[in-house]
C-alpha positions in Angstrom: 0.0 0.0 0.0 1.1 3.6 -1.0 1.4 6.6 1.2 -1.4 8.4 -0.8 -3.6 5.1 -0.3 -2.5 5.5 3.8 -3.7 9.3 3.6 -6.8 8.2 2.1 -8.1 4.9 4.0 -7.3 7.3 7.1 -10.0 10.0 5.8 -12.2 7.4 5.3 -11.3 5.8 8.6 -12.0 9.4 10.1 -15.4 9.7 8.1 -16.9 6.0 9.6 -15.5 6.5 13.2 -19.2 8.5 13.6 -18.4 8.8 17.4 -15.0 9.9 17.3 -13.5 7.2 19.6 -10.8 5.8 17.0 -12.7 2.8 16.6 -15.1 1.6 13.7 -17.8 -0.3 15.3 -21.0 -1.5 14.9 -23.0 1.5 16.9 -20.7 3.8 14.5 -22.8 2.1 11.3 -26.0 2.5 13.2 -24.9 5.7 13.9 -24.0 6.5 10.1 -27.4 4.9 9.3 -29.3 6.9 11.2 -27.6 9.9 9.7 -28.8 9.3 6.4 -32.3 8.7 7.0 -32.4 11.9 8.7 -30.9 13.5 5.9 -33.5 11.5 3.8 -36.2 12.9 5.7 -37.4 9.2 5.9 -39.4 8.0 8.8 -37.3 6.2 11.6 -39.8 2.7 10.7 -40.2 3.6 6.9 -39.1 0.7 4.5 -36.5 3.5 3.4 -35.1 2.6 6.8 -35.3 -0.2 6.7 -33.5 -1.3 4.1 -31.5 0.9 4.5 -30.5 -0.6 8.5 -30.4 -3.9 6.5 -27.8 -2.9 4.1 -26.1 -1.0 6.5 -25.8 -4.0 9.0 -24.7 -5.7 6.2 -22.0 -3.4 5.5 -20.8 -3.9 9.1 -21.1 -7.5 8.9 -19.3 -7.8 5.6 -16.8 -5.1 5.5 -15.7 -3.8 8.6 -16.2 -7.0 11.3 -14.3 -8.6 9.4 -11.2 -6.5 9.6 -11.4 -6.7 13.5 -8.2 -9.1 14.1 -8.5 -9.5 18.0 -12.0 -9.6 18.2 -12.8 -7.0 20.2 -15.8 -6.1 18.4 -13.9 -2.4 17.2 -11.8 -1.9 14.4 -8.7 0.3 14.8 -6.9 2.3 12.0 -4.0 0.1 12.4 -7.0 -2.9 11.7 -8.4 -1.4 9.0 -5.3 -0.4 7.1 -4.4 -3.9 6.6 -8.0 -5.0 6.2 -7.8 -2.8 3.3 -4.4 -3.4 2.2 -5.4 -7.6 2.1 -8.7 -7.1 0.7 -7.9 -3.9 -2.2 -4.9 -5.7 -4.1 -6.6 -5.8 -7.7 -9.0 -3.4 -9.3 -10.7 -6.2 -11.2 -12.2 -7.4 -7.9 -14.1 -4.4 -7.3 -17.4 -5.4 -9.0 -17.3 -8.3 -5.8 -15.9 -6.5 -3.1 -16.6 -2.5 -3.4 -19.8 -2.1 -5.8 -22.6 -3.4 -4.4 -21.4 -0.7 -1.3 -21.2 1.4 -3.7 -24.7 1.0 -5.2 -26.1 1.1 -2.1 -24.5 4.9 -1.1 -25.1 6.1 -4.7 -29.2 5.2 -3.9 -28.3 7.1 -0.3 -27.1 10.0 -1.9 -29.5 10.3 -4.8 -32.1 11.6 -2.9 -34.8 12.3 -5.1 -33.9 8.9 -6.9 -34.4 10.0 -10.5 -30.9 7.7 -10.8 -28.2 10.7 -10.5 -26.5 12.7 -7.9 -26.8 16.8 -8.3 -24.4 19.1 -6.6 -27.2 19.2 -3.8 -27.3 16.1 -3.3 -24.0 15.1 -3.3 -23.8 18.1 -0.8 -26.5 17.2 1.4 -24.9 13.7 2.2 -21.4 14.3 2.9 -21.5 17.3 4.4 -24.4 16.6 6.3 -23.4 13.0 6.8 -19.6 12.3 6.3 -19.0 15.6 7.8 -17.3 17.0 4.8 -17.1 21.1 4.5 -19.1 22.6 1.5 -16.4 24.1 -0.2 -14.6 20.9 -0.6 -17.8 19.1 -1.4 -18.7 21.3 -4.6 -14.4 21.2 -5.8 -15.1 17.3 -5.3 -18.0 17.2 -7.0 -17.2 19.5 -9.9 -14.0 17.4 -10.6 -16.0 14.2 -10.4 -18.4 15.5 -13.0 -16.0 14.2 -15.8 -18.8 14.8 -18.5 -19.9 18.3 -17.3 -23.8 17.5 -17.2 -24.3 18.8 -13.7 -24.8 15.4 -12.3 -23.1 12.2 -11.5 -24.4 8.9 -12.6 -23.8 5.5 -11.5 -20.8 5.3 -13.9 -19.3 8.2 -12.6 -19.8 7.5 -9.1 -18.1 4.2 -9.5 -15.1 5.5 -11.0 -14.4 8.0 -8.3 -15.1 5.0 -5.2 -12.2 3.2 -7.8 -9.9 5.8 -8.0 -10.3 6.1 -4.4 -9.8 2.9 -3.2 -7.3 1.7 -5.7 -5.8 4.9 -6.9 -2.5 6.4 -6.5 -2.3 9.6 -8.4 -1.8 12.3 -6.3 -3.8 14.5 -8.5 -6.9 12.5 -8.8 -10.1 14.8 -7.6 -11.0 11.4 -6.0 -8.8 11.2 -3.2 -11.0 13.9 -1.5 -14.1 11.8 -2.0 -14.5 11.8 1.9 -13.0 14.9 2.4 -9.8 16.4 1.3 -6.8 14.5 2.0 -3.5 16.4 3.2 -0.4 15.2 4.2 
């Protein structure tokens, strides 16, 4: 694993540790999930929360549990850095082990779900959720709007999670997916 990718699984890390106790756990997912309802506006026993619990359980039990080496039932930076670095060796394994995550916060962040993501949008959810600023948000999104339409699609949004995860150009707008990266 790169330096850059260091940098960036550590914003990410930042991002998912909800309750700021430098641990990734379980009530940190909850946590996350109850964060985009709200910002849904969904009802806390809608089927939008519902699923979206489900998935988000899911994510826990598939992603991040598993990265918890001593069983403790918390995952460390120092846990999830080689989860990552184990699990993210080959870009041709992303379809398996990043996009349906992926599909699942596109759908959380396309609010309206006409299928894209707007600057609002895409606003509205990290800021509001991942606790990224609003200045960075709109430089990430702009960047990440390779076609220029004013919207992200699936495509798009799956090439930027890519470039994140896998990525090592330092110039990639996609480092600062979760907020900008410095170091």
């Amino acid at each position: 694993m790169t330096a850059l990718q260091n940098l960036k699984y550590g914003q990410w890390f930042r991002g998912a540790d909800v309750d700021g106790d430098g641990f990734i756990t379980q009530r940190d997912v909850r946590l996350m999930s109850e964060r985009y309802i709200a910002a849904r506006g969904a009802a806390s026993d809608s089927e939008t929360a519902r699923l979206l619990t489900e998935r988000m359980d899911g994510f826990w039990a598939n992603v991040i549990a598993p990265m918890d080496h001593d069983g403790d039932g918390k995952v460390d930076l120092g846990e999830m850095t080689e989860g990552f670095s184990r699990v993210l060796t080959d870009p041709a394994l992303y379809p398996a082990q990043i996009e349906p995550v992926t599909d699942c916060f596109f759908d959380l962040a396309d609010l309206n779900g006409d299928g894209k993501i707007d600057q609002a949008e895409f606003q509205e959810m990290f800021d509001s959720v991942g606790g990224v600023p609003g200045d960075d948000c709109a430089a990430v999104f702009a960047a990440l709007d390779q076609d220029g339409s004013g919207v992200l699609d699936r495509a798009e949004f799956h090439q930027a999670v890519t470039e994140f995860f896998y990525g090592d150009d330092p110039d990639a707008p996609a480092n600062h997916l979760f907020g900008r990266v410095t170091g």
